[in-house]
Structures are given as C-alpha cells and as structure tokens.
DRENTIVEX-737407 format. One record per residue (C-alpha): residue number from 1; x, y, z. Coordinates in pm, 1 decimal, padded with zeros to 6 digits. Layout:
// residues N
+-----+----------+----------+----------+
| num |       px |       py |       pz |
+-----+----------+----------+----------+
| NUM |        X |        Y |        Z |
...
+-----+----------+----------+----------+
***
This chain:
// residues 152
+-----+----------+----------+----------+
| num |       px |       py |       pz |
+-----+----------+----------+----------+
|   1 |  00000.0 |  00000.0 |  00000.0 |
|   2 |  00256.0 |  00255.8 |  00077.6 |
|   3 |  00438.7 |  00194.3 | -00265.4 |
|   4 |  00122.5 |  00252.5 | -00427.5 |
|   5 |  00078.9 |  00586.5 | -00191.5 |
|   6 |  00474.4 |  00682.5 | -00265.7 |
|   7 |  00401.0 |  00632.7 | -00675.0 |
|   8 |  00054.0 |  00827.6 | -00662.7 |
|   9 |  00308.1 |  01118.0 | -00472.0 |
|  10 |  00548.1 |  01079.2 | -00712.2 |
|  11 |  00305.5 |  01151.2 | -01040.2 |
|  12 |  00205.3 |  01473.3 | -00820.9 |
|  13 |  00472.6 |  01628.5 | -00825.7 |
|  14 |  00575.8 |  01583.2 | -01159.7 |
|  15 |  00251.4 |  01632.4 | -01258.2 |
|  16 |  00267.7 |  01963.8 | -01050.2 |
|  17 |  00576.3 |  02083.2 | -01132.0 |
|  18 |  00480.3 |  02055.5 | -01519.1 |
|  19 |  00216.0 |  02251.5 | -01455.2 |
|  20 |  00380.2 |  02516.9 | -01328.9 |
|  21 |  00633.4 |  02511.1 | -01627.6 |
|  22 |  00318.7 |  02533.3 | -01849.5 |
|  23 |  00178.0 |  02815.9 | -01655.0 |
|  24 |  00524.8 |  03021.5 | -01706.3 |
|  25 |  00485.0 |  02936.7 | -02101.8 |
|  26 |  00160.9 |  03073.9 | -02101.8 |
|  27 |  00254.4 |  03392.3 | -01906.7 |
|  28 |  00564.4 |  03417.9 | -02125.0 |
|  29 |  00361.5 |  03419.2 | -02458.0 |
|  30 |  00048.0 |  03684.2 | -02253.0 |
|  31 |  00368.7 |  03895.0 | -02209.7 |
|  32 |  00529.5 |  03890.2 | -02589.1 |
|  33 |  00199.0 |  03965.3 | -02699.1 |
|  34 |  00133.7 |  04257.2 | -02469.0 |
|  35 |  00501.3 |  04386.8 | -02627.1 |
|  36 |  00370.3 |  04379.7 | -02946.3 |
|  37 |  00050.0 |  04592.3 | -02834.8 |
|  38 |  00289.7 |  04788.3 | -02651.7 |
|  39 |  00099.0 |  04746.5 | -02325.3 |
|  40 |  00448.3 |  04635.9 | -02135.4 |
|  41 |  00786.1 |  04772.7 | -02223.5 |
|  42 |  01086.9 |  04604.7 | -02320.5 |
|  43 |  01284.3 |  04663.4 | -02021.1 |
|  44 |  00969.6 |  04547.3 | -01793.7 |
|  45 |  00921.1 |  04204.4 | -02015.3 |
|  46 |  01302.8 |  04129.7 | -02028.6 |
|  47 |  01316.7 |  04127.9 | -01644.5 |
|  48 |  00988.5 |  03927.6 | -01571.3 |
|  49 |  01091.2 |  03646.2 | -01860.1 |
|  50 |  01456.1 |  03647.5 | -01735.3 |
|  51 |  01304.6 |  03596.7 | -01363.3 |
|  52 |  01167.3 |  03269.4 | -01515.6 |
|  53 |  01371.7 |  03103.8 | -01741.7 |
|  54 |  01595.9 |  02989.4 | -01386.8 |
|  55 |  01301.1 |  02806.9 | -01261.0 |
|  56 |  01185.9 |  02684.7 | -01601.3 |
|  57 |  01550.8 |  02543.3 | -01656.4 |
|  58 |  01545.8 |  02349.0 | -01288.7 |
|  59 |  01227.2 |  02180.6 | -01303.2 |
|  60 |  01273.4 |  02071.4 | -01623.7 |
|  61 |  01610.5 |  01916.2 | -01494.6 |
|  62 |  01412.7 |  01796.4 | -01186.0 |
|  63 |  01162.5 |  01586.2 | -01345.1 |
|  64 |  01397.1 |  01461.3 | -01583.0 |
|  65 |  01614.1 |  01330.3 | -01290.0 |
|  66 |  01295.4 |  01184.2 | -01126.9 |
|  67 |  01210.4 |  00994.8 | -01381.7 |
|  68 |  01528.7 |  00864.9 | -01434.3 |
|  69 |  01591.1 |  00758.2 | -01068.1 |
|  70 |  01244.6 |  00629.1 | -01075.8 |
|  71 |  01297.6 |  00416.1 | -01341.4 |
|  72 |  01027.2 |  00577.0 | -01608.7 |
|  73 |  01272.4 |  00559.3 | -01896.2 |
|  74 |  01017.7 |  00662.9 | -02172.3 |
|  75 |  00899.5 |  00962.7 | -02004.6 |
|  76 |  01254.5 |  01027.0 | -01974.2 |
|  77 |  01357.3 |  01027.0 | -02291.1 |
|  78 |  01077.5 |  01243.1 | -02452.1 |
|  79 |  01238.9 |  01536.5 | -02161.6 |
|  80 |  01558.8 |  01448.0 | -02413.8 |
|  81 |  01508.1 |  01739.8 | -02636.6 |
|  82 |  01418.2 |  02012.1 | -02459.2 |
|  83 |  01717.0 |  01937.7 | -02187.1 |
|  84 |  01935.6 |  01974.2 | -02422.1 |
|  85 |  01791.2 |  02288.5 | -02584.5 |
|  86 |  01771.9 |  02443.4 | -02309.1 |
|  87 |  02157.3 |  02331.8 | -02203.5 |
|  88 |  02214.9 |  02454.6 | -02551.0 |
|  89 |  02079.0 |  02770.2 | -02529.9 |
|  90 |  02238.3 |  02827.0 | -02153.0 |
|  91 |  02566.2 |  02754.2 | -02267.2 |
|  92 |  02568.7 |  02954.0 | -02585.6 |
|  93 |  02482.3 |  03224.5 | -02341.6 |
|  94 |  02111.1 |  03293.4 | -02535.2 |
|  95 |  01899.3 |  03194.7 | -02237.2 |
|  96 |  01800.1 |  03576.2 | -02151.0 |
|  97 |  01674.5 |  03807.0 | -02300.0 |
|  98 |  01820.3 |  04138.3 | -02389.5 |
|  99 |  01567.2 |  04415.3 | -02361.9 |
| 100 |  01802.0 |  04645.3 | -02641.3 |
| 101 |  01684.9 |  04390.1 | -02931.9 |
| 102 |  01429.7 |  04209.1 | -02813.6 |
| 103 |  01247.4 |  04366.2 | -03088.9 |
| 104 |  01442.1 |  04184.1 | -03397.0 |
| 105 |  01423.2 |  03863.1 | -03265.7 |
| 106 |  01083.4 |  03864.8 | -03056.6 |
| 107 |  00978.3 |  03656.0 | -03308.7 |
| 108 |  01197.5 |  03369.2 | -03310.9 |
| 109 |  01141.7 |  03397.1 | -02918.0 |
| 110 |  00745.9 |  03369.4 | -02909.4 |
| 111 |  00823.3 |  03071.5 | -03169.9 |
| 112 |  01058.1 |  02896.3 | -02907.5 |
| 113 |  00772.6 |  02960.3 | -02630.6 |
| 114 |  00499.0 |  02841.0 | -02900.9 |
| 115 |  00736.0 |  02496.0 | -02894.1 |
| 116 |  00741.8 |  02443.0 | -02573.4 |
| 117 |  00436.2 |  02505.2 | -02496.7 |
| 118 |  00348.7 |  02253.0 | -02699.3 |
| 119 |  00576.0 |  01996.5 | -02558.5 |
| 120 |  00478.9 |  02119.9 | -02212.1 |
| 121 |  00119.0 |  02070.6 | -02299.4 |
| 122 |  00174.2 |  01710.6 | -02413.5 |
| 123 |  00389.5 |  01597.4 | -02096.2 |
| 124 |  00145.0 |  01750.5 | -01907.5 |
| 125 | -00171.2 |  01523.2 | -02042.9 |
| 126 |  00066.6 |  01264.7 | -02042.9 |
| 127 |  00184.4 |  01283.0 | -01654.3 |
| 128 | -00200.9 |  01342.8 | -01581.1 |
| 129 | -00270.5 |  00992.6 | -01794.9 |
| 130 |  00010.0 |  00844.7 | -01538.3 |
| 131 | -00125.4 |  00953.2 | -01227.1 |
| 132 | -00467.7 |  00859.2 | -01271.1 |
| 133 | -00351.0 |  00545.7 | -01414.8 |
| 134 | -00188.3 |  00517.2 | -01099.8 |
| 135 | -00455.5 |  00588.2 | -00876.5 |
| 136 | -00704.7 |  00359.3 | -01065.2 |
| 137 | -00425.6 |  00074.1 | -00967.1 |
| 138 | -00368.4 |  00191.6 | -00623.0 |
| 139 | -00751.0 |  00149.3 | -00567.6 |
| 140 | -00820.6 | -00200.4 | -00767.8 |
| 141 | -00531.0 | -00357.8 | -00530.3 |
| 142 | -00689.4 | -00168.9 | -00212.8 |
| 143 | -01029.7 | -00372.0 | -00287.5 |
| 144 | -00881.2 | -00682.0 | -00393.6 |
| 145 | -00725.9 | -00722.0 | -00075.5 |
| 146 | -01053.9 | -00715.0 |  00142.6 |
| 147 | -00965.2 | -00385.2 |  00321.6 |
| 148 | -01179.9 | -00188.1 |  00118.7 |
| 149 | -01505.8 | -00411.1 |  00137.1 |
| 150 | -01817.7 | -00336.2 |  00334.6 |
| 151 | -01858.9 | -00512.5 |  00654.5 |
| 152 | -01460.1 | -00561.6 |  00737.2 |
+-----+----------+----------+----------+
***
C-alpha cells in the first residue's frame, strides 16, 4: 500500500511541477503579446521572462532526474530534447533576454515559447494519464485485498 501511496506522490509532483512550467509558457507568450500591443515595455518584459527562465531550466532538470531515478525511462527520454535545448541555449549564453533587441528577434522567441508550450502541454496530459492510471491501480489492489469491502 505505501508503494502505491509513494508512486501516486510521485506523479504529483511531476505532474505539478509541469504545470507550473506550463503556466510560465503561457505567461511568457500573454507577455510577448502585450510587447507587441505595446501594453508592457521592453525593459519590464526582459526582467519578468529572465526571472523565469531559472526556474523553467530546474524543473525541467528535476523531473527529468525523477524519472530517471524512478525508473520511467520513456517519459525520460521524450524530456531528451528540450534538456538539451535548453543546455544549448544556456551555454551559448542565449537563455536571456536582452531588452536592447528584443524587438528583432521577438519573433523567433514567441516561436521557441509556441514549442514548448506545446511539448509542455503534451507531458502535461501525459503525466495526468500516469497519475490517474496510478490511482485507478492503487484502488483495484486496495479492494482486492478485502480492506476496502463493506462489513470488514
């Protein structure tokens, strides 16, 4: 039983922490287009995405290394390409954004949020498809075993 308790926790938190990944994306992408309306200015939207990508970049990492200790080797491997764009991009040095030209390549940046929002999207339905899978598991062995039965 506590395995089952220790796996459901498990799915939680990477389901939670790719939620909150997916949540950044989304602000990230409210905040390119409220540049283009010019309802934020560049100096303001530099900071705020710049705040994030640090916290993007870790729990990415995070759940990668999860699933890897964990032993969830497919769900590892699709977190393959966007590690190592984002280790790409950190150690080129392009992982902030520079508030003096954010203008000529804004759109090559809401493209790269567009991406991952994608691929955030899909891990996320996919983590959500684990932990209820999970929890549909944890509570067919809980009434197999007689504990969950009426009368006991």
């Amino acid at each position: 039983m506590w395995v089952m308790i220790g796996e459901i926790l498990f799915w939680l938190v990477v389901f939670g922490v790719t939620a909150g990944m997916l949540f950044m994306n989304v602000f990230t992408l409210i905040l390119y287009s409220d540049l283009e309306a010019d309802h934020i200015n560049p100096v303001e939207l530099c900071e705020r995405v710049n705040g994030l990508v640090l916290p993007e970049y870790l729990g990415q990492l995070a759940v990668a290394a999860m699933l890897l200790m964990r032993g969830f080797w497919l769900a590892a491997l699709l977190n393959v390409p966007i590690l190592y764009w984002n280790g790409r991009r950190w150690l080129d040095g392009k992982h902030l954004l520079d508030n003096t030209s954010i203008f000529t390549y804004l759109p090559v940046a809401k493209r790269h949020s567009r991406v991952k929002l994608g691929f955030f999207l899909m891990m996320f339905f996919f983590y959500l498809y684990r932990q209820v899978e999970c929890v549909v598991r944890a509570g067919m062995r809980w009434d197999t075993c007689g504990c969950a039965r009426e009368g006991n």
